[in-house]
C-alpha atoms as an extended CHARMM CRD file, in Angstrom:
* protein
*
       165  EXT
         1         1  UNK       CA             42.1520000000      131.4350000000       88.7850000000  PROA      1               0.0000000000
         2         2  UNK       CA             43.8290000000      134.9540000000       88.5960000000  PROA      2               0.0000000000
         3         3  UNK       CA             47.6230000000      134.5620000000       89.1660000000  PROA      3               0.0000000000
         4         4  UNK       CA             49.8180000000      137.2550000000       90.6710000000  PROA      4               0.0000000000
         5         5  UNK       CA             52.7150000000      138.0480000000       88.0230000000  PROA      5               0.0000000000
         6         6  UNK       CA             56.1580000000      137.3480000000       89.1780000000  PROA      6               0.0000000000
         7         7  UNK       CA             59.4510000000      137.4930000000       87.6640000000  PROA      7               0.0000000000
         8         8  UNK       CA             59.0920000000      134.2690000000       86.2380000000  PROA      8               0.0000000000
         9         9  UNK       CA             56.8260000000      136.7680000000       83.7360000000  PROA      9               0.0000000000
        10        10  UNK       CA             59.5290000000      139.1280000000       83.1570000000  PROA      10              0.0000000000
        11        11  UNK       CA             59.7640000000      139.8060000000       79.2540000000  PROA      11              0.0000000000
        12        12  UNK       CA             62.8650000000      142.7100000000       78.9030000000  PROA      12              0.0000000000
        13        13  UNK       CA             63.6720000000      143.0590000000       75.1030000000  PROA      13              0.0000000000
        14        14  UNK       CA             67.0500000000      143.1150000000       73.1220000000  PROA      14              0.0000000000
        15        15  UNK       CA             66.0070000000      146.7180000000       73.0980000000  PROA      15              0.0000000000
        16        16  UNK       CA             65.7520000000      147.7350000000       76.7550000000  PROA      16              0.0000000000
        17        17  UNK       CA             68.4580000000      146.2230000000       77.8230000000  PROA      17              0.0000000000
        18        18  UNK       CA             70.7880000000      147.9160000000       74.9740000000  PROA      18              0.0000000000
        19        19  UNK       CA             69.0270000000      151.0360000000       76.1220000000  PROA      19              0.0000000000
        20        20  UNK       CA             70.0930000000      150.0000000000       79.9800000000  PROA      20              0.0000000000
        21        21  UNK       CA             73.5300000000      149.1490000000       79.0750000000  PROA      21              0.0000000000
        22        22  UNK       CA             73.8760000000      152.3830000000       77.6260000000  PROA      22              0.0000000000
        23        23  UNK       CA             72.6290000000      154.0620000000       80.5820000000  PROA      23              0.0000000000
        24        24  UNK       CA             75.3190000000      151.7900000000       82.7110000000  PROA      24              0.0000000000
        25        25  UNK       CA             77.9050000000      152.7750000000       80.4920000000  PROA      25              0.0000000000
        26        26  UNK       CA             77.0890000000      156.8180000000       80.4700000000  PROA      26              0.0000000000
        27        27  UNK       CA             77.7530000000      156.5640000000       84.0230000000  PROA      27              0.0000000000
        28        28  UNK       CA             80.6630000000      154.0380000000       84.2970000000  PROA      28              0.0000000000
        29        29  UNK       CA             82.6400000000      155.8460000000       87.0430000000  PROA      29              0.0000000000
        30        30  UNK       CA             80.6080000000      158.4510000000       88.2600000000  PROA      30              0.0000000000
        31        31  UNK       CA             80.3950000000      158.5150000000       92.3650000000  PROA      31              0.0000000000
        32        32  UNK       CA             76.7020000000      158.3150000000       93.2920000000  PROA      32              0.0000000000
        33        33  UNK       CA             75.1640000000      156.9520000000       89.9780000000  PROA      33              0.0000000000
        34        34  UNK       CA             73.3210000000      154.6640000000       91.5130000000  PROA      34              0.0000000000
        35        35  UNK       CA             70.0190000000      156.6060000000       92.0380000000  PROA      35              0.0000000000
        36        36  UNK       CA             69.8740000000      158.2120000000       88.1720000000  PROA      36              0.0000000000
        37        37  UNK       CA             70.7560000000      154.0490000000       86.9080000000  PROA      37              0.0000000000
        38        38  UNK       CA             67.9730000000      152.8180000000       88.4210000000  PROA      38              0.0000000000
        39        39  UNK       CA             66.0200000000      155.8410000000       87.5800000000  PROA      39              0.0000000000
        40        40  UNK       CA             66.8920000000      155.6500000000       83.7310000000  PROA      40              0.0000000000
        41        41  UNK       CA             66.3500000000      151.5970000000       83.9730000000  PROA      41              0.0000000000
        42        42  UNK       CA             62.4090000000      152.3570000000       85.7900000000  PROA      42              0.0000000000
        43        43  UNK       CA             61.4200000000      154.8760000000       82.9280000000  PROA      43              0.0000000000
        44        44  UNK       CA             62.8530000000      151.6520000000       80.5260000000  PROA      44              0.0000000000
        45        45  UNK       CA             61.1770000000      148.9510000000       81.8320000000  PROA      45              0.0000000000
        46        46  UNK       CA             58.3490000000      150.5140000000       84.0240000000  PROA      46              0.0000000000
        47        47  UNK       CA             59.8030000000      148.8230000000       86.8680000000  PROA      47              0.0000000000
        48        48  UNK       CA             63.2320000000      147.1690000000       88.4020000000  PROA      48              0.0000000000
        49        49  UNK       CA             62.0210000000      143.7080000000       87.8560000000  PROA      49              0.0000000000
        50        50  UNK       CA             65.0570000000      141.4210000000       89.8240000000  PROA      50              0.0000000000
        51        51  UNK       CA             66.7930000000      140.7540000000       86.1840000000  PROA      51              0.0000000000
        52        52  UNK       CA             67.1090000000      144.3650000000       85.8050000000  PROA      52              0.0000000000
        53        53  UNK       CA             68.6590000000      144.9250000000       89.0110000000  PROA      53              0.0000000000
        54        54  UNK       CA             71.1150000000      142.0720000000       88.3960000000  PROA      54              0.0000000000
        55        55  UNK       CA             72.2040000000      143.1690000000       85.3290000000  PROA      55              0.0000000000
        56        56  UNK       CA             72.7160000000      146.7520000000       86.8420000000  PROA      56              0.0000000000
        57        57  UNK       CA             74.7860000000      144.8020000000       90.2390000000  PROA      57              0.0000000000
        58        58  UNK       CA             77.0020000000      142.8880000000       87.1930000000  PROA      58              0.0000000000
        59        59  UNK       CA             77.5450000000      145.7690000000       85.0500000000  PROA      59              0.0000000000
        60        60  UNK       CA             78.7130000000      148.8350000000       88.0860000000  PROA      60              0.0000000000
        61        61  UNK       CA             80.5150000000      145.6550000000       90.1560000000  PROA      61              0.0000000000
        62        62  UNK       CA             77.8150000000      146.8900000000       93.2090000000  PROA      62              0.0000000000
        63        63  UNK       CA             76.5280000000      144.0100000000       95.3790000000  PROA      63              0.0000000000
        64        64  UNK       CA             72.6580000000      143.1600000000       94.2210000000  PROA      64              0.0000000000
        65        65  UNK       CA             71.7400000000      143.5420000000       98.4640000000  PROA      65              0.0000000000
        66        66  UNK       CA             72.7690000000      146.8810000000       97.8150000000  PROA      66              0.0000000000
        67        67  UNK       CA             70.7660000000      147.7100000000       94.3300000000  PROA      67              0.0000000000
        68        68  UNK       CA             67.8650000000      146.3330000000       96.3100000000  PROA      68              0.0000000000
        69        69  UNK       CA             67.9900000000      148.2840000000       99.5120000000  PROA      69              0.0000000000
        70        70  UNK       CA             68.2950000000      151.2770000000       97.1810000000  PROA      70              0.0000000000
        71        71  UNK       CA             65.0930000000      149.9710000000       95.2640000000  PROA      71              0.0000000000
        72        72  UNK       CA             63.2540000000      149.3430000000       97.8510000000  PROA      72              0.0000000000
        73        73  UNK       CA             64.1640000000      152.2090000000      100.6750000000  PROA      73              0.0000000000
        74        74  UNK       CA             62.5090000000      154.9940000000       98.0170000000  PROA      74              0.0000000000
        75        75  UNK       CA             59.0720000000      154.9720000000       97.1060000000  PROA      75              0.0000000000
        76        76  UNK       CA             59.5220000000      156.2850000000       93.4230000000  PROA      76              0.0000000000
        77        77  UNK       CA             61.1200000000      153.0680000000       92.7900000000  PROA      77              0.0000000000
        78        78  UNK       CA             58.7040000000      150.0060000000       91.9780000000  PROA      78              0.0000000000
        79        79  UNK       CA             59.5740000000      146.5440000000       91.8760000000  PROA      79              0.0000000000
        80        80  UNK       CA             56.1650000000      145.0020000000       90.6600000000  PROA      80              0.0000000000
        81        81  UNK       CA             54.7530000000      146.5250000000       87.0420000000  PROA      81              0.0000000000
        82        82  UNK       CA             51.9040000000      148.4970000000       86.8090000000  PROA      82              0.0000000000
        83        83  UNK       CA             48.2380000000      147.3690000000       85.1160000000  PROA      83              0.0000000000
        84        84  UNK       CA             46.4110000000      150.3980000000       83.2340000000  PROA      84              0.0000000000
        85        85  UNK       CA             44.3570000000      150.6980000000       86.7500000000  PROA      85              0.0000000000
        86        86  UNK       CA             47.3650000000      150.9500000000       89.4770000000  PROA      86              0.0000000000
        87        87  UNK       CA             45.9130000000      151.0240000000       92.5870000000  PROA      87              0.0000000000
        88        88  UNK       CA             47.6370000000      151.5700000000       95.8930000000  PROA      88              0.0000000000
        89        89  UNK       CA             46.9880000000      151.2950000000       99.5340000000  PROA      89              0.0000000000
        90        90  UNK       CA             48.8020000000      153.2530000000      102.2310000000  PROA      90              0.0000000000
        91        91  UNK       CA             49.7310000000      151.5270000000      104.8250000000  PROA      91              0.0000000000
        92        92  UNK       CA             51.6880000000      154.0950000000      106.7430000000  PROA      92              0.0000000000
        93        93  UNK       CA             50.8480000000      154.0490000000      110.5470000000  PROA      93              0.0000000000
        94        94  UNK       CA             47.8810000000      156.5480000000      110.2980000000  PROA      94              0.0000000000
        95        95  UNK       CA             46.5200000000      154.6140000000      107.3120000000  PROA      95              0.0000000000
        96        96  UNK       CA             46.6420000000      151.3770000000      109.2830000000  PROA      96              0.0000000000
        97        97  UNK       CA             45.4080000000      152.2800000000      112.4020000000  PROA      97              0.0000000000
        98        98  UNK       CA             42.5020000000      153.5180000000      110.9370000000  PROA      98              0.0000000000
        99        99  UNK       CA             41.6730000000      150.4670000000      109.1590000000  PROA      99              0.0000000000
       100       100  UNK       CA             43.8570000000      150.5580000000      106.0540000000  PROA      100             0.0000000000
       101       101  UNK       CA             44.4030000000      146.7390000000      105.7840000000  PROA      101             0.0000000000
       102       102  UNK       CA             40.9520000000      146.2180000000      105.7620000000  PROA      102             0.0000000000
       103       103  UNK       CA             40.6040000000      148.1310000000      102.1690000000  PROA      103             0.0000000000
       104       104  UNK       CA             43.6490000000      146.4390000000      100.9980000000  PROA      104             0.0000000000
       105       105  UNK       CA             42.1370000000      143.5740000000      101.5280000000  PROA      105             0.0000000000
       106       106  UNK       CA             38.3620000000      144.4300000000      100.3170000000  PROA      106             0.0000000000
       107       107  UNK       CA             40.1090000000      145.9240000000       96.9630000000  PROA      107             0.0000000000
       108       108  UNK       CA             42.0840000000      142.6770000000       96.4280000000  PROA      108             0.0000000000
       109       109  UNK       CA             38.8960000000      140.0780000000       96.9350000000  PROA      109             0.0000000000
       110       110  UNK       CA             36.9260000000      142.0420000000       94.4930000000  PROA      110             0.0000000000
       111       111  UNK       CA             39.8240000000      142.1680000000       91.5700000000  PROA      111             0.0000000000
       112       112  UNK       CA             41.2260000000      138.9090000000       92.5970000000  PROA      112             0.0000000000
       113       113  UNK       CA             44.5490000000      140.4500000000       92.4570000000  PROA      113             0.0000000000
       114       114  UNK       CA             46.9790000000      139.7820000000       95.4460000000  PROA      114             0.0000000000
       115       115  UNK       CA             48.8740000000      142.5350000000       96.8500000000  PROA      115             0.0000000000
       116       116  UNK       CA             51.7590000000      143.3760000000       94.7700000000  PROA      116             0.0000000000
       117       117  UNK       CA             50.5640000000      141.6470000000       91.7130000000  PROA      117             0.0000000000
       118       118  UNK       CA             48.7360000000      142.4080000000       88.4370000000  PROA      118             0.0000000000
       119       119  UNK       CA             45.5890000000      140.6270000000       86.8970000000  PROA      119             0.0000000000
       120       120  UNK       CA             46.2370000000      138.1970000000       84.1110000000  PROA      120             0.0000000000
       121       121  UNK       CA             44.9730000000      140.8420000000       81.2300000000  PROA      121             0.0000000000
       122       122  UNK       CA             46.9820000000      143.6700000000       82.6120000000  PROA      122             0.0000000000
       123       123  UNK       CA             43.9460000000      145.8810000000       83.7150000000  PROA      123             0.0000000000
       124       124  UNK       CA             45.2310000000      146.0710000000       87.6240000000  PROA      124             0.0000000000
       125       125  UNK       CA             47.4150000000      146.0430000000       89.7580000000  PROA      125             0.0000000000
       126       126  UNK       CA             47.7810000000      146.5190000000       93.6470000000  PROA      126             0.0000000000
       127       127  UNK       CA             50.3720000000      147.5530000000       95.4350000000  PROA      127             0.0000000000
       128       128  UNK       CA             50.5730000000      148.4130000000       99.1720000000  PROA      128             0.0000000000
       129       129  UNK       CA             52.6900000000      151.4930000000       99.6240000000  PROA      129             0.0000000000
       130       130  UNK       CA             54.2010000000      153.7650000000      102.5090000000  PROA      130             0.0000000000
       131       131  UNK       CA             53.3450000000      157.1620000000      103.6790000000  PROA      131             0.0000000000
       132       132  UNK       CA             51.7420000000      158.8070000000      100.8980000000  PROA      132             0.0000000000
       133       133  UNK       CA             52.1420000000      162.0920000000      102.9950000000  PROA      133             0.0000000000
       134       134  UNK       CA             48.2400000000      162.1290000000      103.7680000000  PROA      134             0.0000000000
       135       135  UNK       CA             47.7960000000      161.4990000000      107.1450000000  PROA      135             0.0000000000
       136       136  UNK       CA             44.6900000000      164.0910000000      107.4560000000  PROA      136             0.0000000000
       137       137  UNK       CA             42.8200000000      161.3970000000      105.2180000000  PROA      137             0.0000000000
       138       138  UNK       CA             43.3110000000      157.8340000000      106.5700000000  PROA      138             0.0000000000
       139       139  UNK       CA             43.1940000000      155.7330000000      105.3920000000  PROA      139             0.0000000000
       140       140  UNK       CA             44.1060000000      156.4080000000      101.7730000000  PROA      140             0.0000000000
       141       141  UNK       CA             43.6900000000      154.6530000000       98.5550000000  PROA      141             0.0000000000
       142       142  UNK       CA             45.5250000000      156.2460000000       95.0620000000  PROA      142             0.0000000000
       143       143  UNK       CA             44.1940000000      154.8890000000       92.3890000000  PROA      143             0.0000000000
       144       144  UNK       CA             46.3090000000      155.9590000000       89.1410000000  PROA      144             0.0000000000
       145       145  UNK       CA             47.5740000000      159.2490000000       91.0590000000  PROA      145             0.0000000000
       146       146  UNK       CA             43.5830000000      160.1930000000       92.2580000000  PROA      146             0.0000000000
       147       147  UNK       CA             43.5850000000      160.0920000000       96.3060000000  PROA      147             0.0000000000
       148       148  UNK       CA             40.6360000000      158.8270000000       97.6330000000  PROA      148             0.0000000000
       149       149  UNK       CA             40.4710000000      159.3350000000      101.6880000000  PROA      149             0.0000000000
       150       150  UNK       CA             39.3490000000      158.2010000000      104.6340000000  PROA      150             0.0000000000
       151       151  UNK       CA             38.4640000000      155.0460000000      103.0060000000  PROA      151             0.0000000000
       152       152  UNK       CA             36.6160000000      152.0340000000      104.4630000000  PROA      152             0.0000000000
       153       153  UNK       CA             36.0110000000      148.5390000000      102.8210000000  PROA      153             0.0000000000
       154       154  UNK       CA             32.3960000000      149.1930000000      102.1810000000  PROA      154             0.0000000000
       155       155  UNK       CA             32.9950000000      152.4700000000      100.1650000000  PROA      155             0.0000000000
       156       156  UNK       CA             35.6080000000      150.1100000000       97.8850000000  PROA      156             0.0000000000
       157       157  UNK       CA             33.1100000000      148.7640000000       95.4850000000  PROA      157             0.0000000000
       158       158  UNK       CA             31.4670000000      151.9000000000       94.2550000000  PROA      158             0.0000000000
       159       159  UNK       CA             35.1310000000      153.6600000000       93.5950000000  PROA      159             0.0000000000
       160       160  UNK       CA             36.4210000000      150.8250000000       91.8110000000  PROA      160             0.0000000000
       161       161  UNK       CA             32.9230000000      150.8520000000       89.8850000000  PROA      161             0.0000000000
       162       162  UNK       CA             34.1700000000      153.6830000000       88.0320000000  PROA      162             0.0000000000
       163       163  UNK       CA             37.2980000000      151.9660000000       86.9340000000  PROA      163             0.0000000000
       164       164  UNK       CA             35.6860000000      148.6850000000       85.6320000000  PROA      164             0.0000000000
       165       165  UNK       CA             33.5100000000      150.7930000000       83.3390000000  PROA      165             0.0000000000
């Protein structure tokens, strides 16, 4: 059974988080830090995993609520790591009126990966995202930064073919 990983799997090192401190401290009292914090931490860990972000709330005094909003108002920032295949599904209102969550769902049944998780080994993960700005093609499917458009649940198979090579 494939499980989804959650931040019960959350393995920061004595190493990241002296590099995140650091990045805490270099901006100790500097109005509107927030955004280049969790920047710095996302290029450290790959993602703001909820440990990160309470370390970050403990360490600038700012209310966790608000390190989350942050995290999850902007689209750069991801709260789920990525597997070497990181596939995403727009579901913007374009995308999903023209049948985006049936691809989400297609591309999940045939990984076994549930939306916003990662497969056991690491290969994938899947992620349902915003806008991706790409209206013209919904619905849209990015697989590591390659757009594939106006996407239906029967084409799914033979794109993710070329990944499972």
């Amino acid at each position: 059974m494939k499980k989804k990983l959650t931040a019960v799997d959350f393995r920061g090192t004595p190493e990241q988080e002296a590099k995140l401190l650091a990045v805490i401290e270099k901006y100790r009292g500097v109005k509107g830090a927030m955004m280049p914090i969790l920047q710095e931490a996302q290029e450290i860990y790959g993602y703001l995993p909820p440990e990160v972000q309470k370390i970050i709330a403990e360490k600038t005094g700012t209310p966790l609520e608000e390190i989350y909003g942050i995290a999850t108002f902007y689209s750069q920032f991801k709260l789920n790591p990525s597997g070497e295949v990181a596939i995403s599904i727009c579901l913007g209102t374009a995308c999903y009126v023209k049948g985006a969550a049936a691809v989400l769902e297609e591309v999940s049944k045939q990984l076994g990966v549930e939306v916003g998780g990662i497969s056991p080994d690491g290969r994938y993960s899947l992620e349902a995202t915003r806008c991706v700005g790409a209206c013209g093609l919904a619905p849209v499917m990015v697989i590591n930064n390659e757009v594939y458009g106006k996407m239906t649940a029967d084409q799914v198979a033979s794109v993710l073919a070329k990944y499972k090579a």
